[in-house]
C-alpha positions as CSV (number, residue, x, y, z in Angstrom):
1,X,-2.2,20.1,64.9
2,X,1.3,19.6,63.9
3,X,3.1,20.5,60.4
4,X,4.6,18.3,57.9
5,X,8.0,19.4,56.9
6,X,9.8,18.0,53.8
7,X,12.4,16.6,55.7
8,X,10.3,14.3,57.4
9,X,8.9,13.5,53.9
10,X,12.6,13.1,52.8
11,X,13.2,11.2,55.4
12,X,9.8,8.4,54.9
13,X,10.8,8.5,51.2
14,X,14.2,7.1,51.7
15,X,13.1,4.7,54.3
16,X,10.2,3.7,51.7
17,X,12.5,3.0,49.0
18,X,15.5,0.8,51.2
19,X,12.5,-1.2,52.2
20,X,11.3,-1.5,48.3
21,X,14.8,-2.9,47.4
22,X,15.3,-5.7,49.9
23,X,14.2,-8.9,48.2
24,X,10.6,-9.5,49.4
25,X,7.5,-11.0,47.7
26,X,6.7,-8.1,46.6
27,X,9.7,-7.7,44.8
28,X,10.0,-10.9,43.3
29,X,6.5,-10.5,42.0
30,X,7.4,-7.5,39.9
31,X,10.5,-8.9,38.8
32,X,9.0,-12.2,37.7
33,X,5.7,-10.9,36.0
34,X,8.1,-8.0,34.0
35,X,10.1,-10.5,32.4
36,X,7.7,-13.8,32.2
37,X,5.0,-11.4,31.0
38,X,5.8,-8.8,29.7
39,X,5.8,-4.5,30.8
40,X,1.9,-4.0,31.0
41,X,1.7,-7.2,33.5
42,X,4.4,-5.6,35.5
43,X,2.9,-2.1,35.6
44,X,-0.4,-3.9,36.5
45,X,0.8,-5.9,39.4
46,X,3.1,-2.7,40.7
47,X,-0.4,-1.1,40.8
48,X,-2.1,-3.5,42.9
49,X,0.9,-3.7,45.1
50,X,1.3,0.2,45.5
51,X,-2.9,0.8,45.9
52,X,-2.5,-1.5,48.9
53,X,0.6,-0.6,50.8
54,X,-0.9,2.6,50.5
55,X,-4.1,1.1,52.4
56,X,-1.7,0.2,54.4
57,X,-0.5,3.6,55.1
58,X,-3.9,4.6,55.5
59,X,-4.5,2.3,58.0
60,X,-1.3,3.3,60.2
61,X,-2.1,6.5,60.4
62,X,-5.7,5.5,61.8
63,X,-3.9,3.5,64.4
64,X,-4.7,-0.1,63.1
65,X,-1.2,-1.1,64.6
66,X,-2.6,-0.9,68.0
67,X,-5.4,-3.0,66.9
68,X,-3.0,-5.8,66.3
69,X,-2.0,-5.6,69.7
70,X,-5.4,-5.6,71.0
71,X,-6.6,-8.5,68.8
72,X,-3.2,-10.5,68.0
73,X,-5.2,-13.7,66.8
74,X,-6.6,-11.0,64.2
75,X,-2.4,-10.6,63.1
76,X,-2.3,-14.6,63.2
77,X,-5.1,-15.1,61.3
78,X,-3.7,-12.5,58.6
79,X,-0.2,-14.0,58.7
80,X,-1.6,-17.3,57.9
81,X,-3.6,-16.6,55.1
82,X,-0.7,-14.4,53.5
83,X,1.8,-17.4,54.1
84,X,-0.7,-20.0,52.4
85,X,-1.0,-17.3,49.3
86,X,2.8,-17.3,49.2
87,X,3.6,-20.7,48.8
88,X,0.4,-20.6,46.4
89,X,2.7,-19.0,44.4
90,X,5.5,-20.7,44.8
91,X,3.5,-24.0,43.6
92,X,2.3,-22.3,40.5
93,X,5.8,-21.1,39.7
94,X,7.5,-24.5,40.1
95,X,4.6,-26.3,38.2
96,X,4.8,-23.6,35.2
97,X,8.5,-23.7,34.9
98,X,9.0,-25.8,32.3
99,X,6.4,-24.6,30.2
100,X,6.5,-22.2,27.4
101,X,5.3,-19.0,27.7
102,X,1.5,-18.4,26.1
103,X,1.6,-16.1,22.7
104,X,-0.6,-13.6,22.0
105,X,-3.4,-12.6,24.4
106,X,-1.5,-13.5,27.9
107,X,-4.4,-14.4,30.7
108,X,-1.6,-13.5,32.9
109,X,-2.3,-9.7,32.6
110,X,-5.8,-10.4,33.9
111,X,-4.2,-11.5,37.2
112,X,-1.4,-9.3,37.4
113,X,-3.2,-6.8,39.1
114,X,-4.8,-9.0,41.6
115,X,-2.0,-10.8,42.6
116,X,-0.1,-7.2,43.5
117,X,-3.7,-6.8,45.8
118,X,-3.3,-10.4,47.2
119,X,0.3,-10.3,47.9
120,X,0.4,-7.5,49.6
121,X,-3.3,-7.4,51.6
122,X,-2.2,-10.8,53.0
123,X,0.7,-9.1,54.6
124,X,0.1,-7.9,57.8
125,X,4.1,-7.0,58.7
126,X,3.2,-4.1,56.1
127,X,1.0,-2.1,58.2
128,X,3.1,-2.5,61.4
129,X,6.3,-1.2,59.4
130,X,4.3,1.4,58.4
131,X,3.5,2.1,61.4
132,X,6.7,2.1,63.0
133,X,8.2,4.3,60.4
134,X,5.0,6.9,60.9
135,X,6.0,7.4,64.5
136,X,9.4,7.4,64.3
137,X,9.8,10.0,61.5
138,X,6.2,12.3,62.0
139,X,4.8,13.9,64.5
140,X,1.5,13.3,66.3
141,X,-1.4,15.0,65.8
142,X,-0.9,15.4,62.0
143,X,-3.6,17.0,59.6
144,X,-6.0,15.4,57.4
145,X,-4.5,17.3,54.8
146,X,-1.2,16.0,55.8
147,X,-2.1,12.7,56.4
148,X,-3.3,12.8,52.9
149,X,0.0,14.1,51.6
150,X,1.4,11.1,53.0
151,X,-0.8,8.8,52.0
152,X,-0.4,10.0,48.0
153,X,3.3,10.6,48.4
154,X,3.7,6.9,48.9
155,X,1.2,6.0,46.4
156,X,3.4,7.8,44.1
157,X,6.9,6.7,45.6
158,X,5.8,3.2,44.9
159,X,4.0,3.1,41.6
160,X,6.9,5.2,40.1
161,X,9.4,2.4,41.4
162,X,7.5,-0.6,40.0
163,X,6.6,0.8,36.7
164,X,10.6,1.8,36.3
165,X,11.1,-2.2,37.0
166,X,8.7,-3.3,34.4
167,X,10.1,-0.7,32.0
168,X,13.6,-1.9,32.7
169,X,13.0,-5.7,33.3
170,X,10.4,-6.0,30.1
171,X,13.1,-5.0,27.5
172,X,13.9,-7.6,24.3
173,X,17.1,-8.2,25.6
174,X,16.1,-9.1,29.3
175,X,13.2,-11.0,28.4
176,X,15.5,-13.0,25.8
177,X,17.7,-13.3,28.8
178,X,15.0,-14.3,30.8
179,X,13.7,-17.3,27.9
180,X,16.9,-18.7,27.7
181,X,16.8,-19.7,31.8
182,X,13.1,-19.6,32.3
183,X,12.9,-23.2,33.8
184,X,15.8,-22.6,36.1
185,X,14.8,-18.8,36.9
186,X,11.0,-19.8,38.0
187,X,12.5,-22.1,39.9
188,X,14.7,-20.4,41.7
189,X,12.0,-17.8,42.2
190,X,9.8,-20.3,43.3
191,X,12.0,-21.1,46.0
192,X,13.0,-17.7,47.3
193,X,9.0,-17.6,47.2
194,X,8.0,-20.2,49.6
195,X,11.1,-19.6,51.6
196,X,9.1,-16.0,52.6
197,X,6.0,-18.1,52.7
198,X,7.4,-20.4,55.4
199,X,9.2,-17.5,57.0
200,X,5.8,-15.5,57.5
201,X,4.0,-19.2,58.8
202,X,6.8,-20.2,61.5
203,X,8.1,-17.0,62.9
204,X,6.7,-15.3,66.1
């Protein structure tokens, strides 16, 4: 068995984070259910986002990478239904665009949570840069104890950064920003959206 150290924990937390801040669907999600819907919706889809990547973790550390390699129509298959979910998205943000947001109760906060799961279960890139960053940064032959470190470390990394975006992007001021470009906003978003969705289907 080999020791953690915190540099290596250092080191996975600042890869974690540079890989949190480049515009992905993750990202966009977050940033569009914060200010369409409000703090709670944001917090709930950064919590289905971060209880998966952390699966995803999980899963690196048991060596599902490798299983990829050994079953690559099992990547294909994963990479399909993730790029169908994406432009999914991309639909409902285009067709909702126009519309005014709902008052009161907001059905959206039922969903925000699964749709953090389904974006980010339906990614399969996740668990291979996960994997890449393990062996690059920690040693084999880690501890369960460390291994679990890990594994709550990121849990942590990434639920702290999401809820700070909701915070931040579900103020008054941002969401009357937000309101006064919704139509042209969702649109946008929508298209960054199924520009990852298309990426995802057509590259190799």
């Amino acid at each position: 068995m080999t020791d953690l150290t915190l540099a290596q924990l250092i080191a996975f937390n600042l890869t974690l984070l540079a890989a949190m801040a480049s515009p992905g669907p993750a990202f966009l999600l977050v940033l569009r259910n914060s200010m369409a819907d409000g703090r709670r919706a944001g917090i709930l889809t950064g919590l289905g986002l971060s209880v998966i990547a952390t699966v995803w973790t999980s899963a690196a550390l048991l060596g599902l990478a490798a299983l990829f390699d050994l079953l690559p129509w099992l990547y294909g298959a994963m990479k399909l239904g993730g790029a169908i979910y994406l432009l999914y998205l991309a639909w409902s943000m285009w067709r909702g665009a126009s519309q005014p947001l709902e008052t009161g109760t907001n059905p959206s906060h039922k969903r925000a949570f699964r749709s953090g799961v389904i974006v980010n279960i339906s990614n399969p890139k996740s668990v291979l840069f996960a994997g890449a960053v393990i062996v690059v940064i920690f040693p084999s032959g880690l501890s369960l104890s460390d291994s679990a470190l890990i594994i709550t470390n990121h849990f942590i990394v990434e639920i702290t950064v999401y809820s700070a975006m909701a915070f931040g992007l579900s103020t008054p001021r941002a969401r009357a920003a937000y309101l006064r470009v919704k139509t042209w906003a969702d649109r946008i978003a929508s298209g960054v959206m199924a520009a990852l969705g298309l990426r995802l289907l057509l590259e190799r």
